[in-house]
MIBA-719246 format. One record per residue: x, y, z of N, C-alpha, C, O, CB in turn. Coordinates in pm, whole numbers, padded with zeros to 5 digits, always signed. Glycine has a CB too. Layout:
<sebas>
XYZXYZXYZXYZXYZ ...
</sebas>
This chain:
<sebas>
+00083-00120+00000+00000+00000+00000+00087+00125+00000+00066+00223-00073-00094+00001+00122 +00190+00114+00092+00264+00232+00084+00361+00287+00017+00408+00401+00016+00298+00244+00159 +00396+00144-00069+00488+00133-00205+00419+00219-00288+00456+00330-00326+00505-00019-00279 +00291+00150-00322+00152+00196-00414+00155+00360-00436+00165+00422-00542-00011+00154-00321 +00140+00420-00270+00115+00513-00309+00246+00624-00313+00214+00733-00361+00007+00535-00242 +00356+00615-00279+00467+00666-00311+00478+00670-00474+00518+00773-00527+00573+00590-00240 +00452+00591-00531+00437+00524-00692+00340+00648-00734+00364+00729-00824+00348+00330-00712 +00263+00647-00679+00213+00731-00764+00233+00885-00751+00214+00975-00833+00090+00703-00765 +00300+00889-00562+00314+01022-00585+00450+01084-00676+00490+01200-00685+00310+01074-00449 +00489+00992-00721+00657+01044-00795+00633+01044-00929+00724+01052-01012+00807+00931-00772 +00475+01033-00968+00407+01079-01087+00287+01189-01084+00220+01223-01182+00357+00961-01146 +00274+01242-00937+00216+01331-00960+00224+01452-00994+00116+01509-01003+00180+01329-00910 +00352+01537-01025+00385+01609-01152+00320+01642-01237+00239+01734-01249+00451+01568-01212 +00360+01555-01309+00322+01495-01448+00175+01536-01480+00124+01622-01552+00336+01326-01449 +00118+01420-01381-00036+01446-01355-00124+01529-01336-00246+01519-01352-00067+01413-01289 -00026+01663-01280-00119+01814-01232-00093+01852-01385-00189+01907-01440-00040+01953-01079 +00004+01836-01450+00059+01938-01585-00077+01870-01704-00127+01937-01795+00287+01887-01657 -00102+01776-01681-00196+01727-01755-00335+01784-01731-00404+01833-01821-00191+01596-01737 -00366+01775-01618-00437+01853-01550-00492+01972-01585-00593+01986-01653-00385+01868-01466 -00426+02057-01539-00428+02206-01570-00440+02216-01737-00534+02275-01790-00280+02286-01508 -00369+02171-01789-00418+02151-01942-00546+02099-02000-00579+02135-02112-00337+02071-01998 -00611+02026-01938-00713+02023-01956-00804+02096-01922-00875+02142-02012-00728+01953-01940 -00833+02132-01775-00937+02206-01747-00881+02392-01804-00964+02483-01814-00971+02173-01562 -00786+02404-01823-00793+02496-01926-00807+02507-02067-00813+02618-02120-00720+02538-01916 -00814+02383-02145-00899+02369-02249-01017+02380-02217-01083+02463-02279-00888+02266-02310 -01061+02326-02144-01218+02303-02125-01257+02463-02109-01301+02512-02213-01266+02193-01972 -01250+02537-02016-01260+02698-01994-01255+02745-02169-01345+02786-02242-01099+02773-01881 -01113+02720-02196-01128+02816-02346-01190+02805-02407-01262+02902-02432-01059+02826-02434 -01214+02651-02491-01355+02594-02563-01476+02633-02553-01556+02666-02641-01381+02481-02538 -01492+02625-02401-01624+02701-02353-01650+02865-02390-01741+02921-02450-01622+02692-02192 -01574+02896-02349-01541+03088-02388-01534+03099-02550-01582+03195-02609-01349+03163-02316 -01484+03017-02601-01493+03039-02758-01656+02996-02866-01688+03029-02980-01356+02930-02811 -01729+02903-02754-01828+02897-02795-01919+02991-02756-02009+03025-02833-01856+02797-02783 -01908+03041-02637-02012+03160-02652-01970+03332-02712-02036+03429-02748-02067+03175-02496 -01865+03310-02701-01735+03468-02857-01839+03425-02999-01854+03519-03077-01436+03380-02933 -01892+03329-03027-01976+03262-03175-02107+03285-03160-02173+03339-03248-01967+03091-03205 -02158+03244-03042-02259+03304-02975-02291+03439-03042-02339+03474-03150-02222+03318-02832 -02250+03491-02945-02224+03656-02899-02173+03743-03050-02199+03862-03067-02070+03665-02756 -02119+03684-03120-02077+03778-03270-02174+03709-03350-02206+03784-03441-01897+03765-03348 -02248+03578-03359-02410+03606-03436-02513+03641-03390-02612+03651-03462-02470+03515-03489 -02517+03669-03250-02667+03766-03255-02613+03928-03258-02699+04011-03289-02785+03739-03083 -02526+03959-03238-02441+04118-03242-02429+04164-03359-02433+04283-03389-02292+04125-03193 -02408+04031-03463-02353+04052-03609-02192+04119-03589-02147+04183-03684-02468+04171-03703 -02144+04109-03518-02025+04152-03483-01881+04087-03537-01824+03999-03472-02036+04146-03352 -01840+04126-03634-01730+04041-03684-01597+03999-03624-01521+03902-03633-01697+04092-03784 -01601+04138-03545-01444+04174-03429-01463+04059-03337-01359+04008-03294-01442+04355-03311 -01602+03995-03290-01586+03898-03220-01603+03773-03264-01561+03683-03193-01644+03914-03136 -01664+03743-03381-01624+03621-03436-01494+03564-03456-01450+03456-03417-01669+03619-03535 -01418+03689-03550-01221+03653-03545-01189+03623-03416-01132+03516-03396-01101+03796-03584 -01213+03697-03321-01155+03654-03216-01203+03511-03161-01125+03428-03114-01171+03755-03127 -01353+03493-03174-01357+03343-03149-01281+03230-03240-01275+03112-03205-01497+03310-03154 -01230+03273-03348-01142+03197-03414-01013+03201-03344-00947+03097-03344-01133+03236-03549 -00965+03311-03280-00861+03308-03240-00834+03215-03070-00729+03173-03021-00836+03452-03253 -00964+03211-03023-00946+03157-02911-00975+02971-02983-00906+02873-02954-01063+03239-02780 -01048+02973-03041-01007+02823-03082-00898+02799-03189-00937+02718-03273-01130+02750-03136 -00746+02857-03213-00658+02833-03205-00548+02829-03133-00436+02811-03180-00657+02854-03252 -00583+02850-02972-00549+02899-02878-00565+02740-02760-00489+02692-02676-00641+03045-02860 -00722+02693-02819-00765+02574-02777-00747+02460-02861-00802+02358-02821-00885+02584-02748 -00699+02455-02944-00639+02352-03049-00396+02360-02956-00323+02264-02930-00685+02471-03307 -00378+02451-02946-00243+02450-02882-00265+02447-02753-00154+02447-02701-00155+02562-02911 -00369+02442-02646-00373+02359-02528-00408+02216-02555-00336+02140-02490-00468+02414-02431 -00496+02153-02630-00506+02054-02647-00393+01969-02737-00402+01848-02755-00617+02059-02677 -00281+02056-02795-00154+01968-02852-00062+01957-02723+00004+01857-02693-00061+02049-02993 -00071+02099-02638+00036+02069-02516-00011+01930-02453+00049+01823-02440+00034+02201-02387 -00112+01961-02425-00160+01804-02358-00123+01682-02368-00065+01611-02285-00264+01770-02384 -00181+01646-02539-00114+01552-02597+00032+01515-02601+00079+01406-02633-00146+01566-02693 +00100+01627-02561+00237+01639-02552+00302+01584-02413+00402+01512-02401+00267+01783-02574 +00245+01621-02342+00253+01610-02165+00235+01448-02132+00300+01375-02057+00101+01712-02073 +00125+01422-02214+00069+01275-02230+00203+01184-02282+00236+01082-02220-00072+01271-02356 +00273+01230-02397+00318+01103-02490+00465+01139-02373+00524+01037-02336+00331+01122-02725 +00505+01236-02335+00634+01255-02316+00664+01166-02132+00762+01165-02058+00661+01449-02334 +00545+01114-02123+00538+01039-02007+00618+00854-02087+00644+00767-02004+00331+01045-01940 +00632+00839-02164+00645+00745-02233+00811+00683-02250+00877+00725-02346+00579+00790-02348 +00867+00595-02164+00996+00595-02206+01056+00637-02366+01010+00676-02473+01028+00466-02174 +01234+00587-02288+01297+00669-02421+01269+00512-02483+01215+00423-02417+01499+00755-02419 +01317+00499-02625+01298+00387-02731+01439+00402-02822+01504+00503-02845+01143+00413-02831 +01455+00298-02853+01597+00284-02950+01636+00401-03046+01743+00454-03076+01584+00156-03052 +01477+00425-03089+01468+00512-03196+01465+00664-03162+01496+00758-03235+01351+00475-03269 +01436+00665-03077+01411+00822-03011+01468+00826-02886+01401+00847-02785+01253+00870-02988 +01615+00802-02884+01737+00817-02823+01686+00941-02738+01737+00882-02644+01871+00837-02928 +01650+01019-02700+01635+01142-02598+01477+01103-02513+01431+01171-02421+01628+01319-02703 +01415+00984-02567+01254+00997-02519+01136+01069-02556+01149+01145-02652+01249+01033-02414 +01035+01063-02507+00917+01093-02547+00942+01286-02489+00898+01384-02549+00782+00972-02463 +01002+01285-02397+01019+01413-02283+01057+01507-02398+01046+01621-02354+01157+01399-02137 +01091+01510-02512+01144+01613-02613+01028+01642-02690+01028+01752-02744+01266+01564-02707 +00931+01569-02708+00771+01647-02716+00767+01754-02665+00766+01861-02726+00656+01585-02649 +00764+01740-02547+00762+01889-02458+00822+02021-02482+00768+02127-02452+00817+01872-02340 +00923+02011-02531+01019+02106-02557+00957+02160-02710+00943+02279-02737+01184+02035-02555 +00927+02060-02789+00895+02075-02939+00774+02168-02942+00768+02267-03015+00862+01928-03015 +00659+02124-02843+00537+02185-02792+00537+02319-02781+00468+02389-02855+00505+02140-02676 +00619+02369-02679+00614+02466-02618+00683+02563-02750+00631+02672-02773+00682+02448-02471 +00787+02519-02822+00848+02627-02918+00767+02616-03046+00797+02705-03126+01011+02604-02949 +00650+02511-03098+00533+02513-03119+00441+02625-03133+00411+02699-03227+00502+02452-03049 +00407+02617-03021+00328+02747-02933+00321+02856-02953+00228+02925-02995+00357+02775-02828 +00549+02910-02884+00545+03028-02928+00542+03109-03065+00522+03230-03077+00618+03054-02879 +00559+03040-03141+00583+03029-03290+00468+03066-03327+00449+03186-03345+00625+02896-03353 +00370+02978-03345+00185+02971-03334+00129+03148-03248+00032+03216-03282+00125+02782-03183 +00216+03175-03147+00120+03288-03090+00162+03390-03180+00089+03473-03234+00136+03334-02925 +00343+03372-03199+00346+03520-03241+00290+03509-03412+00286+03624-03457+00527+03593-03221 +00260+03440-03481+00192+03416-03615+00039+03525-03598+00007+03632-03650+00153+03216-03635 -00028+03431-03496-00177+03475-03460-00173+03643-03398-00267+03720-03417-00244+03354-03326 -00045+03682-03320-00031+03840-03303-00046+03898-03399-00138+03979-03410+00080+03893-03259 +00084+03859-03544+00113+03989-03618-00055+03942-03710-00056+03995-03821+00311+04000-03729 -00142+03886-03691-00239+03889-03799-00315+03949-03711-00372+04028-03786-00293+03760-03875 -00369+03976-03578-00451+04089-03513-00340+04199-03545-00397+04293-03489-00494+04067-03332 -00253+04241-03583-00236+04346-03608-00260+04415-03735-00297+04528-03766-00145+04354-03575 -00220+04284-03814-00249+04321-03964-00442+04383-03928-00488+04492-03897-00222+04135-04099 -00472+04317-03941-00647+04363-03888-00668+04460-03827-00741+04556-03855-00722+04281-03797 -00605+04441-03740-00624+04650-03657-00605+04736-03801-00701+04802-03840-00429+04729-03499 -00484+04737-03879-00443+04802-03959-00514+04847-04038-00519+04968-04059-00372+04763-04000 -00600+04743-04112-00672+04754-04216-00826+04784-04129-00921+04751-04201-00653+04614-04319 -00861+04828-04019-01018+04833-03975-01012+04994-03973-01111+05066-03969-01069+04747-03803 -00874+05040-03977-00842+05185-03988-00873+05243-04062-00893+05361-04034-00748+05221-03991 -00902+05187-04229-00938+05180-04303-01071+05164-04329-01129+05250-04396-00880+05133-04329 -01131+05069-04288-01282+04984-04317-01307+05021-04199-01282+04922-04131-01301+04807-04353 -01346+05112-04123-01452+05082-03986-01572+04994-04011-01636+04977-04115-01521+05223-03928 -01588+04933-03863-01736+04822-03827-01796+04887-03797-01738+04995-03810-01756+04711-03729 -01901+04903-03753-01970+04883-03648-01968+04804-03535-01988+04683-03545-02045+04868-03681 -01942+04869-03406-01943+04763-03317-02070+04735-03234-02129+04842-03242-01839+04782-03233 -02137+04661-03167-02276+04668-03070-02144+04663-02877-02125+04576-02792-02437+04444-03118 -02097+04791-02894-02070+04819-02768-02112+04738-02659-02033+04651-02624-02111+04927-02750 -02218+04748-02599-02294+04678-02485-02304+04548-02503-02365+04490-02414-02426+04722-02466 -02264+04485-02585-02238+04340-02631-02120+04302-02558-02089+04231-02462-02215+04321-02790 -02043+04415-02683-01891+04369-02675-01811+04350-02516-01715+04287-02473-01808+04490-02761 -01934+04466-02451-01824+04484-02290-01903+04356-02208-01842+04307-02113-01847+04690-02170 -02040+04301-02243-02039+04183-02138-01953+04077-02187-01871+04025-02112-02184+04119-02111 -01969+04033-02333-01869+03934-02405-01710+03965-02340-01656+03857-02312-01874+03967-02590 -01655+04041-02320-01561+04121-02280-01468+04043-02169-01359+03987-02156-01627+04248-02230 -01646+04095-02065-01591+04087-01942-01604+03939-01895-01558+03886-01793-01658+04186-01849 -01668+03892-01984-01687+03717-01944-01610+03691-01980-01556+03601-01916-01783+03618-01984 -01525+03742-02119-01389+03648-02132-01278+03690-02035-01182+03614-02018-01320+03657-02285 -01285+03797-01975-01157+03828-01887-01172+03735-01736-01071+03730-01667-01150+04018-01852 -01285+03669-01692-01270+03597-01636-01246+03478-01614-01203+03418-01515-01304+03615-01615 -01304+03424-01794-01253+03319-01826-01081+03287-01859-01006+03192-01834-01330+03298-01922 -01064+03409-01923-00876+03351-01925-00859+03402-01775-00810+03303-01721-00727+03455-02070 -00869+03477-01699-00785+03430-01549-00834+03338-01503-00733+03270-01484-00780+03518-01430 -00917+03277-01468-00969+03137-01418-00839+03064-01500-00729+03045-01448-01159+03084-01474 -00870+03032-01627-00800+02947-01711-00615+03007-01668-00534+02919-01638-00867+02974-01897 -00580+03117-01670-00403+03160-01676-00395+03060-01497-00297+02994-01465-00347+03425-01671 -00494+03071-01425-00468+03040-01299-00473+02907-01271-00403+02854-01185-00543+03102-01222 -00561+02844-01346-00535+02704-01361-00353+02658-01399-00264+02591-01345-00646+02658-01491 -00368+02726-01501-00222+02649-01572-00082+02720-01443-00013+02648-01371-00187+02735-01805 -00077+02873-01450-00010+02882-01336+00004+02857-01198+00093+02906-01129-00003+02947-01336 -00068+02795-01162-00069+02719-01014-00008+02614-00985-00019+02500-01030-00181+02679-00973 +00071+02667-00892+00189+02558-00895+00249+02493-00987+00303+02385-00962+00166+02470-00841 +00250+02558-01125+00355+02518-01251+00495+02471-01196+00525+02485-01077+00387+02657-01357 +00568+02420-01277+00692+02362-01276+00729+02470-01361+00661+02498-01459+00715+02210-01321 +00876+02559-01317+00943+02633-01406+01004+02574-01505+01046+02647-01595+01023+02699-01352 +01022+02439-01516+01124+02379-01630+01021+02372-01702+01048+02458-01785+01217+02238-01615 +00926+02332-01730+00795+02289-01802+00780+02371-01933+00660+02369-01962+00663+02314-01705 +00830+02421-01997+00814+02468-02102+00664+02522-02195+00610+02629-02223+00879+02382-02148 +00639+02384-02217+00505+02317-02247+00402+02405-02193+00332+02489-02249+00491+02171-02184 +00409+02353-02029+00272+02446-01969+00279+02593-01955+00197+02675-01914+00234+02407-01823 +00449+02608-02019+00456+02798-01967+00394+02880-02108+00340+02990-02111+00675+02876-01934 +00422+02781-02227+00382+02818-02337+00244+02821-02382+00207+02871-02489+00441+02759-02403 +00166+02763-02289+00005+02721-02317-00055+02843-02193-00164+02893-02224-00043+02505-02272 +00000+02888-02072+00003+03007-02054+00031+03104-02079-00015+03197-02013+00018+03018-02014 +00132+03133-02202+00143+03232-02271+00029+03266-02352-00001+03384-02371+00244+03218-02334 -00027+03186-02393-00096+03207-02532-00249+03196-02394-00312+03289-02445-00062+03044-02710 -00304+03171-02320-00361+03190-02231-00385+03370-02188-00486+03441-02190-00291+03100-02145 -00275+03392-02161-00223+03524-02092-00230+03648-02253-00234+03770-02235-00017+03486-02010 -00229+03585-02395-00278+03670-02476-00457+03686-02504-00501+03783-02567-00203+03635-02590 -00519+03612-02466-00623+03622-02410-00691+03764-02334-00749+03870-02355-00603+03527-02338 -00643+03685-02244-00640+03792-02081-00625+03895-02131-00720+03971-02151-00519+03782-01954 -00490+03925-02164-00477+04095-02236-00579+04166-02331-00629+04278-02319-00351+04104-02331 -00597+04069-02430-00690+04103-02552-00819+04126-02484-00878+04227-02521-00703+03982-02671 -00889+04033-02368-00973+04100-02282-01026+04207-02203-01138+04250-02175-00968+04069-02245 -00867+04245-02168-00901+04387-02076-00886+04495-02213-00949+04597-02184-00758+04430-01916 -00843+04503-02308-00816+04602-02457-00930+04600-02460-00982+04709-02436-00736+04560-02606 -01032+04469-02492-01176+04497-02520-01251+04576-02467-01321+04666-02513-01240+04413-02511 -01226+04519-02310-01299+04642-02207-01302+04737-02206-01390+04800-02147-01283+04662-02111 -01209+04789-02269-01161+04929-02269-01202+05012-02410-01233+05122-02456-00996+04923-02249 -01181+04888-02438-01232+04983-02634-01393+04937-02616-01423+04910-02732-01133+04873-02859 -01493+04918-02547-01581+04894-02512-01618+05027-02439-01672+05121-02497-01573+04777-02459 -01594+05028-02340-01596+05188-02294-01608+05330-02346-01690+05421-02329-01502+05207-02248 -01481+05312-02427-01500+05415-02516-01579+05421-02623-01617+05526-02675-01407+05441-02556 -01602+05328-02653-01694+05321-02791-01875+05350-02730-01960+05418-02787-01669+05123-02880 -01889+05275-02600-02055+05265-02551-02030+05440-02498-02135+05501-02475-02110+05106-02383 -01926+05502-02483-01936+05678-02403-01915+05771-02515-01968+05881-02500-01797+05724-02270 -01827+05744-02659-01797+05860-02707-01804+05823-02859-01781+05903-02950-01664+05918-02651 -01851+05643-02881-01881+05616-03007-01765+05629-03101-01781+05629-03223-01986+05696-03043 -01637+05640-03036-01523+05648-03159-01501+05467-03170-01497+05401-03066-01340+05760-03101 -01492+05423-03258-01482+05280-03279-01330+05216-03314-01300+05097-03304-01579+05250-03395 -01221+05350-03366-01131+05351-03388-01056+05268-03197-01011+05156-03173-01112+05507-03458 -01064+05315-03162-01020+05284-03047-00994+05126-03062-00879+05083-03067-01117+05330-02938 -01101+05044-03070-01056+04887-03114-00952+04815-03149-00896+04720-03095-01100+04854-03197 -00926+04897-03282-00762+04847-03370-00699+04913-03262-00660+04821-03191-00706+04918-03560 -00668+05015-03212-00577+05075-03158-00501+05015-03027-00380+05008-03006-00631+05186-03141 -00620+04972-02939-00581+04902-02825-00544+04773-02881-00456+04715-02818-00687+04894-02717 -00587+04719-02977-00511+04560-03039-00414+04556-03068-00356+04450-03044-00547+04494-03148 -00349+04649-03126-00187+04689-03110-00091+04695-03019+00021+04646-03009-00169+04786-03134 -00154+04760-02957-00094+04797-02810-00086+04645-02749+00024+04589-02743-00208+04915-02704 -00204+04580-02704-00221+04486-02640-00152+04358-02724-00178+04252-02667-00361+04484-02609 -00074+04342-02840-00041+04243-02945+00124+04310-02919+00190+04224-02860-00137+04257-03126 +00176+04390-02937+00339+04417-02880+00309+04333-02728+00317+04210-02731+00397+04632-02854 +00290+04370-02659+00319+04301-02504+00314+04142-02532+00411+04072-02500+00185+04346-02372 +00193+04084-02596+00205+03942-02572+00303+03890-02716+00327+03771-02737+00032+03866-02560 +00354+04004-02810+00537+03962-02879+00596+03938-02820+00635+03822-02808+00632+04038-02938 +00654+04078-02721+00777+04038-02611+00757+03953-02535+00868+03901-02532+00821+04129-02523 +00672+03875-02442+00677+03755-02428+00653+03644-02457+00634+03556-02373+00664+03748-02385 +00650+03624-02606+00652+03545-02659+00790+03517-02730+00825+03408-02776+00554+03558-02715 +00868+03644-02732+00966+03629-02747+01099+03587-02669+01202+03542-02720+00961+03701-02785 +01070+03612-02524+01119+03617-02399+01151+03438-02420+01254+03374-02398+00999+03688-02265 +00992+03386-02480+01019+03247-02466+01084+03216-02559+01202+03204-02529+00921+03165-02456 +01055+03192-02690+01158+03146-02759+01312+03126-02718+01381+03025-02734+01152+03216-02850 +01348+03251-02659+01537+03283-02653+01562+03146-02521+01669+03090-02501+01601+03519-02565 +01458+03123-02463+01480+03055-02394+01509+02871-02453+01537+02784-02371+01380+03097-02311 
</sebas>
């Protein structure tokens, strides 16, 4: 019994990293289905992209996973380093994948400078504010009690944590738009809020 459970605690690691990856898929998935929601009864396009963007966000928590999963797997003749180099592959994956999905919200800010929407304001700030609780719920899942070596789970909080940001930008270009109707504000804060989650996305890579 006490073998048993030592056994398992010298895999419980492993087990939280899996963990947290999941129930932060589950959060994002969820949040991305009601961003689809919420941009067809709004007619709102700014939030449909973005629900595309959060289910590419939930497609790279659900590869970290898979990753976390296989890299539990001894090494093999053939794969001389082990399954554990998933992890590493994952995470530089990721950052690669976020900063792709940045410079194209920027490209888009760029060009809305151009094309103004229409936005439904009072939409946008409850949609908004439900997602800003959903990525901290979700950043807090994955950061809780993380492993600093973990790569993997720091990278699936990165792209987590571009979320979060892109959330509070909303709020804010929500504000201004439901008080003074300038709509410009939107692209503008997406910029702003798309440099910050570069530099740390870049922070990771060098690593």
């Amino acid at each position: 019994m006490a073998h048993s459970r030592s056994h398992a605690d010298s895999h419980l690691p492993k087990d939280n990293n899996a963990r947290r990856l999941l129930f932060a898929f589950i959060v994002t998935a969820g949040f991305m289905l009601l961003e689809v929601v919420g941009g067809i009864l709004s007619g709102s396009l700014a939030l449909l992209a973005d629900a595309g963007h959060m289910l590419t966000d939930a497609a790279a928590l659900l590869f970290a996973l898979l990753a976390v999963q296989f890299s539990r797997r001894p090494p093999t003749v053939r794969y001389t380093f082990g399954w554990l180099r998933l992890t590493t592959l994952a995470a530089f994956v990721n950052a690669i994948a976020l900063v792709v999905i940045t410079l194209l919200i920027v490209w888009e800010a760029i060009e809305r400078f151009y094309t103004p929407r229409p936005v439904a304001g009072n939409l946008m700030m409850v949609i908004a504010v439900a997602g800003l609780l959903a990525n901290l719920f979700a950043f807090w899942i994955l950061h809780r009690g993380s492993d600093e070596k973990n790569l993997n789970v720091r990278a699936a909080a990165l792209h987590v944590m571009g979320d979060l940001l892109g959330s509070v930008g909303a709020i804010v270009a929500a504000l201004i738009i439901i008080w003074t109707g300038w709509t410009p504000a939107d692209p503008i804060l997406s910029i702003m809020v798309s440099v910050l989650v570069l530099r740390s996305a870049w922070r990771l890579l060098k690593r």
